[in-house]
C-alpha positions as CSV (number, residue, x, y, z in Angstrom):
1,X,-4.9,23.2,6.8
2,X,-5.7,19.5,7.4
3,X,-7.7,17.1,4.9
4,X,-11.0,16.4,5.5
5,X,-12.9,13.4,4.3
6,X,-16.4,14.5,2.4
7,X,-19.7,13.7,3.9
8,X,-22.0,13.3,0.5
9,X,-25.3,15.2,0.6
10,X,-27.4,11.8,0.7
11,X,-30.6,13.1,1.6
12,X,-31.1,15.9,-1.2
13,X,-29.6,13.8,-4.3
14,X,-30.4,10.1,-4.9
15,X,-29.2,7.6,-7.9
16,X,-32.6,6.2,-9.1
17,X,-31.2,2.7,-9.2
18,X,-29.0,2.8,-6.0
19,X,-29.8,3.7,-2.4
20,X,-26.3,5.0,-1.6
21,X,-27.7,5.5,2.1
22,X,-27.9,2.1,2.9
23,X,-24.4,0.8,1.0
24,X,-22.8,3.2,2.8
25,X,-24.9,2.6,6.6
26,X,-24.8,-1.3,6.0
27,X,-21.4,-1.7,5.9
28,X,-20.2,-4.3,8.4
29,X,-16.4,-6.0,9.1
30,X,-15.8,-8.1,6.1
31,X,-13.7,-11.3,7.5
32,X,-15.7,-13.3,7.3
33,X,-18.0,-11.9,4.4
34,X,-20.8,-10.4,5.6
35,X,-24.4,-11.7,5.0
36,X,-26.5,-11.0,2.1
37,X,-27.1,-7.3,1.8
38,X,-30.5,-5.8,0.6
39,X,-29.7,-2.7,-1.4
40,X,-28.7,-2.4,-5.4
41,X,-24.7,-3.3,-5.0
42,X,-22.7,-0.7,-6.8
43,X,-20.4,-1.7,-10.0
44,X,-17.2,-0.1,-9.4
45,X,-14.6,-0.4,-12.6
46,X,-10.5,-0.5,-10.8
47,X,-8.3,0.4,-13.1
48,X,-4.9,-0.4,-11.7
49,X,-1.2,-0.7,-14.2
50,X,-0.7,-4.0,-13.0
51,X,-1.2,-6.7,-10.7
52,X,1.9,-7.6,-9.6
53,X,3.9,-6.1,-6.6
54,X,3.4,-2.5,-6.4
55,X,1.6,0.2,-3.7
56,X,-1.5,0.8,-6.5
57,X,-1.5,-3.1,-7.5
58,X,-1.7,-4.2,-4.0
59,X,-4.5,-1.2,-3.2
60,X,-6.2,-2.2,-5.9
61,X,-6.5,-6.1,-4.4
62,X,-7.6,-4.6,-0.9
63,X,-10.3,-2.5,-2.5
64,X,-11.6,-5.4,-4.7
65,X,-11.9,-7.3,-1.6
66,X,-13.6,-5.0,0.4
67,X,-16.2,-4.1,-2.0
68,X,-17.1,-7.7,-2.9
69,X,-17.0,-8.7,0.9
70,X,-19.6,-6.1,1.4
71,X,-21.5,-7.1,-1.7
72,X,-21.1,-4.6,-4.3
73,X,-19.2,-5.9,-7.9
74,X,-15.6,-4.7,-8.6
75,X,-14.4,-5.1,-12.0
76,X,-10.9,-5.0,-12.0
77,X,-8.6,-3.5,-15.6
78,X,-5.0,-3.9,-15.8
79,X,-2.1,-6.1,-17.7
80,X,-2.1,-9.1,-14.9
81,X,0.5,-10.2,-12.7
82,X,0.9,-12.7,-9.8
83,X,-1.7,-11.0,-8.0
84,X,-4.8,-12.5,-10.3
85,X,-5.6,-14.8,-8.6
86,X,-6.4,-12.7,-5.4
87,X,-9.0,-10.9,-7.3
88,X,-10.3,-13.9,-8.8
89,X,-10.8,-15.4,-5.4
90,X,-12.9,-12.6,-4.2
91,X,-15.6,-13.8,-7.4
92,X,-15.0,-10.2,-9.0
93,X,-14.1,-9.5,-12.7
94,X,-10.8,-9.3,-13.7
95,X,-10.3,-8.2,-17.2
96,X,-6.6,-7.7,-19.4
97,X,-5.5,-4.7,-21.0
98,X,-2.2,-3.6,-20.9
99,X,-2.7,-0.4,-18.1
100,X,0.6,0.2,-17.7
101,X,1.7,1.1,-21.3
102,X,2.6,4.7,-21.4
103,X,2.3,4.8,-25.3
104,X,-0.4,7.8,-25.8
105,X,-2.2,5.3,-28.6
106,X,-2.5,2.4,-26.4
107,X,-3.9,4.4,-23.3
108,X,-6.3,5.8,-26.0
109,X,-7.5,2.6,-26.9
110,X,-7.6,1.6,-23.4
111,X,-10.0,4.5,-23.5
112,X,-12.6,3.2,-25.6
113,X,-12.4,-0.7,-24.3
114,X,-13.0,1.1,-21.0
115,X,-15.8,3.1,-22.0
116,X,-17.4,-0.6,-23.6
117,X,-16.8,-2.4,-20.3
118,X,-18.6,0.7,-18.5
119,X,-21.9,0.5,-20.7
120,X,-21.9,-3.6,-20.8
121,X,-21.5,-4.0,-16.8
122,X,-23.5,-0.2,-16.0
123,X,-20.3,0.5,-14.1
124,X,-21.4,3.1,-11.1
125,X,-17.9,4.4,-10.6
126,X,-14.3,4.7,-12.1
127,X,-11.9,4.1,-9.7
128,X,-7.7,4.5,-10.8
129,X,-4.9,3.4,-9.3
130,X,-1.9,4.8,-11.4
131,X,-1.2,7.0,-13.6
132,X,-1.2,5.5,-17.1
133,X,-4.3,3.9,-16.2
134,X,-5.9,6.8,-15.1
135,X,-5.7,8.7,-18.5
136,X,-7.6,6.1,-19.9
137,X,-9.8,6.0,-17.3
138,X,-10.3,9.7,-16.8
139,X,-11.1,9.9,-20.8
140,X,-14.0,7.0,-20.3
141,X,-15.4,9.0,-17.6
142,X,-15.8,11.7,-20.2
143,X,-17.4,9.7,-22.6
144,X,-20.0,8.2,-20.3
145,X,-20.3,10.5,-17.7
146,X,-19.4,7.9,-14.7
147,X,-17.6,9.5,-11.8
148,X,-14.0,9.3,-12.1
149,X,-11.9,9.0,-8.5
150,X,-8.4,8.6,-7.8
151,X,-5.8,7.3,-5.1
152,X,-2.7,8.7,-4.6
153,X,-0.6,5.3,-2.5
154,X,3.1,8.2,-3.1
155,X,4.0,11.6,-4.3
156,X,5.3,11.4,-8.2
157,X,8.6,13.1,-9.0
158,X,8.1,15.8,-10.9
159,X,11.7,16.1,-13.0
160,X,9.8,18.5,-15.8
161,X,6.9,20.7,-16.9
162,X,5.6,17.2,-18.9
163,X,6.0,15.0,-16.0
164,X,4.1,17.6,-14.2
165,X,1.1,17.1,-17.2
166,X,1.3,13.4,-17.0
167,X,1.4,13.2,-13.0
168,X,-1.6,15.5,-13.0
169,X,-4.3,13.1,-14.4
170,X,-4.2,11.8,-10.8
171,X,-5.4,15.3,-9.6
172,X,-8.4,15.3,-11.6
173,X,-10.6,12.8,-9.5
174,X,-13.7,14.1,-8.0
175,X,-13.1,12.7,-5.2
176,X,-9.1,12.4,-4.8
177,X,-8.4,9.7,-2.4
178,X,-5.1,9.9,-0.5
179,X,-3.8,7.3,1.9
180,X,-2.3,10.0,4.2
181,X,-2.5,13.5,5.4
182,X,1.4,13.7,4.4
183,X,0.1,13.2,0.8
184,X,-3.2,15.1,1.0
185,X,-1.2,17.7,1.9
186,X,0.8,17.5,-1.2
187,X,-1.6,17.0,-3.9
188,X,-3.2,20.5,-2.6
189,X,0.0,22.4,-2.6
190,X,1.6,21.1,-5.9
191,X,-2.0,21.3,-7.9
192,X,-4.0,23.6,-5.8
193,X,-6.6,20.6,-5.5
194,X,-9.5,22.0,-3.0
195,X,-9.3,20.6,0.0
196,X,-13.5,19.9,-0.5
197,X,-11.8,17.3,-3.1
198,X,-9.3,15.7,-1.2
199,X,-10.2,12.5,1.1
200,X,-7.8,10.6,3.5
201,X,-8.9,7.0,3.2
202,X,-6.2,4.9,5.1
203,X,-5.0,1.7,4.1
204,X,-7.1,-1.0,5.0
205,X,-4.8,-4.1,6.6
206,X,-7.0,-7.9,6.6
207,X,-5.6,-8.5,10.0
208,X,-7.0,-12.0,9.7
209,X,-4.4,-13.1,7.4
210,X,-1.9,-11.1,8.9
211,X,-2.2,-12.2,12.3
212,X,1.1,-14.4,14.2
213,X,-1.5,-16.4,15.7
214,X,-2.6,-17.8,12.6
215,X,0.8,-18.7,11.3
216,X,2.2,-22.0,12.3
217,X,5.9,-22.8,12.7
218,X,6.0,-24.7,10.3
219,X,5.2,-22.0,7.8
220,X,8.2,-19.8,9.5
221,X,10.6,-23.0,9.4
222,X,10.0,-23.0,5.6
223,X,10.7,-19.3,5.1
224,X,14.0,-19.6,7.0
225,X,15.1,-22.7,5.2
226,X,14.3,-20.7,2.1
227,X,16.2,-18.0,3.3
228,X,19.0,-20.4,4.4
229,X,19.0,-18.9,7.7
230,X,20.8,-20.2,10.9
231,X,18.7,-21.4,13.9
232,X,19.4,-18.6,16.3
233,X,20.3,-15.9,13.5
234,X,17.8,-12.8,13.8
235,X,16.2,-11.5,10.7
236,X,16.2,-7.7,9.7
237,X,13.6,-8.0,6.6
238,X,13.9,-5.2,3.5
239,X,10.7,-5.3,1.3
240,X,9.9,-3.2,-1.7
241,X,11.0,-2.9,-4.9
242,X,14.9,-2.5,-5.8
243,X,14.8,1.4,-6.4
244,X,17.6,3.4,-4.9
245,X,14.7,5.9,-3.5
246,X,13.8,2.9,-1.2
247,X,17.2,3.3,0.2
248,X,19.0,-0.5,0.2
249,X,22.5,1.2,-0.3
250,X,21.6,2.9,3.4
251,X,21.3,-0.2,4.3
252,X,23.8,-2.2,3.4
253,X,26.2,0.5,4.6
254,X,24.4,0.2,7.9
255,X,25.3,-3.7,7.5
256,X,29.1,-2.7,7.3
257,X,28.6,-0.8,10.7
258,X,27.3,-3.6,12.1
259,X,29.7,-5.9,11.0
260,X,33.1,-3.5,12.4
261,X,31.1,-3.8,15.4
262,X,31.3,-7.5,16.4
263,X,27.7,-7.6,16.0
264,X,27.0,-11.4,14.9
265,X,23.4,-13.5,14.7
266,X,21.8,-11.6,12.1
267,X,21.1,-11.7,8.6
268,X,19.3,-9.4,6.3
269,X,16.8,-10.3,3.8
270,X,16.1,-8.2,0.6
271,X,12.9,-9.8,-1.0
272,X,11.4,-7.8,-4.2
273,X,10.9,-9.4,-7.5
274,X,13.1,-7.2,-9.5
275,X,16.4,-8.7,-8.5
276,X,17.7,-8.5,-12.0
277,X,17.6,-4.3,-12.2
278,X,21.0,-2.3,-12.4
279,X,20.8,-1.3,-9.0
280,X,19.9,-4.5,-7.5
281,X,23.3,-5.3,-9.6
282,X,25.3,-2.3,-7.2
283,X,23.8,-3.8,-4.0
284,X,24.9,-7.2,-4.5
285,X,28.4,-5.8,-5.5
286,X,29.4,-3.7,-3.1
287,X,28.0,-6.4,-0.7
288,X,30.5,-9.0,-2.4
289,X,33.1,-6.3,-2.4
290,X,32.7,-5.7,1.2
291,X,32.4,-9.2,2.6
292,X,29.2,-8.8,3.5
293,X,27.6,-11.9,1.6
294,X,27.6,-13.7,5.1
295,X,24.6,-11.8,6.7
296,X,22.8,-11.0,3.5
297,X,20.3,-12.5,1.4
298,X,18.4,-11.5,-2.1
299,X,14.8,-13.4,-2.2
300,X,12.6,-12.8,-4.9
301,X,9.1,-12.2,-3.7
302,X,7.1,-13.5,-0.9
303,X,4.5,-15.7,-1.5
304,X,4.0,-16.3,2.2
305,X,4.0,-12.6,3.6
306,X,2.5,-13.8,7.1
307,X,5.3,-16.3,7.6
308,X,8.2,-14.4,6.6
309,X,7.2,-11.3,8.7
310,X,6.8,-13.6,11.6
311,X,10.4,-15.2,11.0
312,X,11.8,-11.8,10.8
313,X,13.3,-9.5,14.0
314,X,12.3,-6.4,12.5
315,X,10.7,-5.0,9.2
316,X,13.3,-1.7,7.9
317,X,12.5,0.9,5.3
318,X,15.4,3.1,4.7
319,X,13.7,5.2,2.0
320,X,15.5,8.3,1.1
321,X,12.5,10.2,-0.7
322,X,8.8,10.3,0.6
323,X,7.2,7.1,0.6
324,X,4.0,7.8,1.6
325,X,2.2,4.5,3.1
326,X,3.9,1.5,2.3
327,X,1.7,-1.1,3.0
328,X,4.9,-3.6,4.4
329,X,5.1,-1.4,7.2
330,X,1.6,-2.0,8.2
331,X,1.5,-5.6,8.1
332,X,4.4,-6.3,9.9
333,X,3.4,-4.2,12.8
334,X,0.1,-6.4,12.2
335,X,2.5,-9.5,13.0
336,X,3.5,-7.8,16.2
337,X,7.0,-7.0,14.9
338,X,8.7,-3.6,15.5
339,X,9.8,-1.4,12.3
340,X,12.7,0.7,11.5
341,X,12.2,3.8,9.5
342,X,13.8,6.5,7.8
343,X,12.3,10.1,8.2
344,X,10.6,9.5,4.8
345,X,10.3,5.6,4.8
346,X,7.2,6.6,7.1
347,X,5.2,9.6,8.8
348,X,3.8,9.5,12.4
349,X,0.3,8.4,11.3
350,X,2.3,5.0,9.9
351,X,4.9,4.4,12.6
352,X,4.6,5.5,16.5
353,X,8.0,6.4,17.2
354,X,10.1,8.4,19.6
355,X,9.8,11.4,20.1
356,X,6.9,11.8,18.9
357,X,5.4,9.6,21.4
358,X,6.7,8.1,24.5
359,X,8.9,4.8,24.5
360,X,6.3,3.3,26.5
361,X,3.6,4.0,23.3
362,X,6.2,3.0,20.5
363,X,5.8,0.5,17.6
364,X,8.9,1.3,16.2
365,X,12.1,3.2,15.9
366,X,13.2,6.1,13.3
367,X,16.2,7.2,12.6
368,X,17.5,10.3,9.9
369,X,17.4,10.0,6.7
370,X,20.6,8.1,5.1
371,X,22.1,8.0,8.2
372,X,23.8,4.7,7.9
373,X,25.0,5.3,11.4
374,X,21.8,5.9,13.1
375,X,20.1,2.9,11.4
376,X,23.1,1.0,12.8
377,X,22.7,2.2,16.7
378,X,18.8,1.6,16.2
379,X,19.1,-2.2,14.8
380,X,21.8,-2.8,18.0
381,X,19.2,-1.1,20.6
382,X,16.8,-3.5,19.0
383,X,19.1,-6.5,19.4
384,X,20.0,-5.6,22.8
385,X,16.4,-5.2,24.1
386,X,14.9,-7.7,26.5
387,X,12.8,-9.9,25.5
388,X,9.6,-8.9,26.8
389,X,10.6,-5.7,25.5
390,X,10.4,-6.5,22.1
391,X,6.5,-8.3,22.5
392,X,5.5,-5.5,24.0
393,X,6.3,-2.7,21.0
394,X,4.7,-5.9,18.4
395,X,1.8,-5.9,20.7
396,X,1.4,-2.2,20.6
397,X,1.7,-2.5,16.9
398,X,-0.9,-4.7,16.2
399,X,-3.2,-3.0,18.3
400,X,-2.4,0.3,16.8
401,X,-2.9,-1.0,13.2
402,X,-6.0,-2.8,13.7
403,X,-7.5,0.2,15.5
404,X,-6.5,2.6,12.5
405,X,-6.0,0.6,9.5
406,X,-8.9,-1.7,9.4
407,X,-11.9,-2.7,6.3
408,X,-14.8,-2.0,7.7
409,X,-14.0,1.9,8.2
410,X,-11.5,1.9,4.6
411,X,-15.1,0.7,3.6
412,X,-17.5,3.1,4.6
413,X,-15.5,6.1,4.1
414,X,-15.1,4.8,0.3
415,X,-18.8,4.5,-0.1
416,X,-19.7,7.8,1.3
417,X,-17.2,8.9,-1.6
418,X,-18.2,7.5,-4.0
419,X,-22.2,8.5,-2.8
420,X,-20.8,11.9,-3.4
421,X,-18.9,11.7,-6.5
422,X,-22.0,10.3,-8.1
423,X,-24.6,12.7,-6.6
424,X,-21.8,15.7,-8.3
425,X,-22.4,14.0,-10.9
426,X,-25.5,14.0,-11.5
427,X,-26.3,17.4,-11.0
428,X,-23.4,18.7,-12.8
C-alpha cells in the first residue's frame, strides 16, 4: 500500500480564530515573499535538536522559511548552531533550549518552557523535528492540547526494545510527515502507524539560491582555492556528516581503484563539520596509509553550498544504510550536476537513475551498495562522458527537482496538514 497525503475536512470543522481554507488556498511561490496575505497567519512552534548541520536542522530552516514567506509566524526551539542566523533572517522567533539533551529531566523541563512559549505566543501547532525534541514537544501538546506533528528526514536504528520506546515518540504525530514513500512505508510497518496518519511532504529545495546561474566565478574560484584544487582537476564532492553509515570508507577504497587505474585530474572533497570524530580519524589514515593524500581533501563545512556544488564534477553518497532524503543530493542536481548513489544513499523518487529510467531521462548514476568497484566504473563513465553529455543529465536534474521538490507545493500540503490536525483536534 502506498502513502497518501490527508485532505482535512475544511468545510465541516473550522478554528474560530483561523480560516484554515484560505491559508491553505492562498498559498503562492515564496521567492520572492509573497504579498500581504488577508487571513489570521497561523503560529506554528518548530522544535528541532539543533541548528547546525543535520537532515531535521536543515528541515527545520526550510519550513521556517516557507511559513514566514507565506505569512504565517514560526517560532523556532532548539540549542542553536550556525544555522541561526537563517531563521533570524526570515523575521521569525528563534528561542534557546537545549533540544538535543537526551537527559529525561532536561527534556522534561523542556516540557514545561514549551508549554509557556505555547500559551504566551497562542501557538496553533507543534511541529518536531527529532527525537529528543519531540518528547518534549509531544508532552506540551498534552498539556495544552495544541496539535502535535512530526517529520521523519531517516529511519532510526532500532539496536533494542528502549531504542524502539525512544524512536517511537516520532510515531505519535497526528499528522506524521514523511519526506518519502521509502520512509512512509517504514513508519507503518515498524509501528503499525495508519496510513490515514501518514503524509509524504517532499523536501522543499529554494532553487533561487541554488541556481548555477546565480553563482558567479568568482564565488567557484574561492571554493577551489579553499580546497587547494588544481585548475583542470575535477571535483567528486562527499557531503554529510562523518558517520561510517554515510559510507566514506566506500569511498576512499573506490579512490584506490581509481588511482591503480591511471586515472589522474580529480580530487575528492569530504566537507562536514565533524572532522575531529574517530572515524573521520580512520578515513584520514588509511588515506595517508595508502598514498591517497594527493586527490583528497577534508573541508569543514560549507558556507557557500551554491559555489562549491558548482565547482564540483559530481555530488556522491555512498551510504551503506537507508538514508532517506538527503537534502545534498537535491541541491546539487538543482546546480545541474549529476549524483552518484549507493542503493540506500538514495531511492528512485530522489535520483533518476538507470534502469529504472532510460539513460536519456537520467540525473544520475547508482551503483550497489559498498561496491567500491562499481562506484569506481561509475565515477570513470562519468569522467569519460562528453561534454554535452554531462549538461544534459545537470539539466535534467534541475528540471526534475524544481518540478518535484519545490515551496509552494511543500507549502500547501503542510497547511492542509496542519488544517487537519487541528480540526482532530478539536473534536477529539
Amino acid at each position: 500500500m502506498s502513502s497518501q497525503s490527508i485532505e482535512p475536512p475544511l468545510a465541516d470543522h473550522r478554528s474560530p480564530d483561523i480560516d484554515f481554507k484560505a491559508a491553505a488556498n492562498s498559498v503562492r511561490t515564496i521567492s520572492p515573499p509573497v504579498a500581504p496575505i488577508d487571513f489570521e497567519p497561523l503560529s506554528v512552534l518548530i522544535a528541532t535538536p539543533t541548528l547546525q548541520a543535520g537532515a531535521a536542522d536543515a528541515g527545520a530552516v526550510e519550513l521556517t522559511r516557507i511559513l514566514a514567506s507565506a505569512g504565517h509566524d514560526p517560532v523556532v526551539v532548539s540549542r542553536g548552531g550556525r544555522l541561526v542566523h537563517e531563521i533570524k533572517a526570515t523575521g521569525a522567533a528563534c528561542i534557546e533550549l537545549d533540544m538535543a539533551s537526551h537527559n529525561p529531566v532536561t527534556m522534561l523541563r523542556n516540557a514545561f518552557a514549551l508549554n509557556r512559549i505555547v500559551r504566551e505566543r497562542r501557538c496553533n501547532i507543534i511541529h518536531a523535528h527529532g527525537r529528543a525534541p519531540a518528547w518534549s514537544a509531544w508532552l506540551a501538546s498534552r498539556m495544552t492540547g495544541v496539535p502535535f506533528v512530526t517529520t521523519w528526514y531517516k529511519g532510526f536504528r532500532e539496536q533494542n526494545a528502549l531504542k524502539r520506546i525512544y524512536n517511537g515518540v516520532m510515531a505519535r504525530g497526528a499528522p506524521v510527515i514523511a519526506v518519502s514513500d521509502q520512509l512512509a512505508e517504514l513508519i507503518n510497518d515498524r509501528y503499525g502507524t495508519p496510513w490515514s496518519r501518514i503524509a509524504v511532504v517532499p523536501l522543499s529545495i529554494d532553487t533561487e539560491r541554488f541556481d548555477p546561474a546565480s553563482v558567479p566565478r568568482d564565488r567557484v574560484a574561492t571554493v577551489r582555492r579553499l580546497w587547494g584544487i588544481r585548475d583542470g582537476d575535477r571535483i567528486v564532492l562527499v557531503t554529510g556528516r562523518m558517520l561510517r553509515r554515510k559510507g566514506h570508507h566506500v569511498v576512499i577504497e573506490a579512490v584506490e581503484r581509481l588511482k591503480a587505474m591511471g586515472v589522474k585530474d580529480f580530487v575528492v572533497v569530504f566537507a562536514a563539520e565533524d572532522q575531529g570524530s574517530r572515524y573521520a580519524g580512520e578515513i584520514w589514515d588509511r588515506v595517508l596509509a595508502t598514498g591517497a593524500n594527493d586527490v583528497v581533501r577534508m573541508s569543514g563545512p560549507i558556507d557557500d553550498l551554491p559555489a562549491a556544488y558548482a565547482a564540483a564534477m559530481v555530488t556522491v553518497s555512498a551510504a551503506v544504510q537507508p538514508e532517506g532524503v538527503q537534502r545534498a543530493l537535491l541541491e546539487a542536481q538543482a546546480m545541474e550536476r549529476p549524483v552518484i548513489v549507493s542503493d540506500l544513499g538514495a531511492g528512485p523518487d530522489v535520483v533518476l537513475a538507470a534502469p529504472a529510467v532510460g539513460n536519456d531521462r537520467i540525473t544520475g548514476m547508482r551503483f550497489a551498495t559498498g561496491d567500491a568497484d562499481a562506484l569506481a566504473a561509475a565515477l570513470v563513465r562519468l569522467f569519460s562522458m562528453p561534454e554535452n553529455e554531462q549538461r544534459a543529465i545537470g539539466t535534467r536534474g534541475r528540471v526534475w527537482v524544481r518540478s518535484h521538490f519545490n515551496a509552494e507545493a511543500s507549502t500547501a500540503l503542510t497547511l492542509k496538514l496542519y488544517a487537519e490536525a487541528a480540526a482532530r483536534q478539536k473534536t477529539a
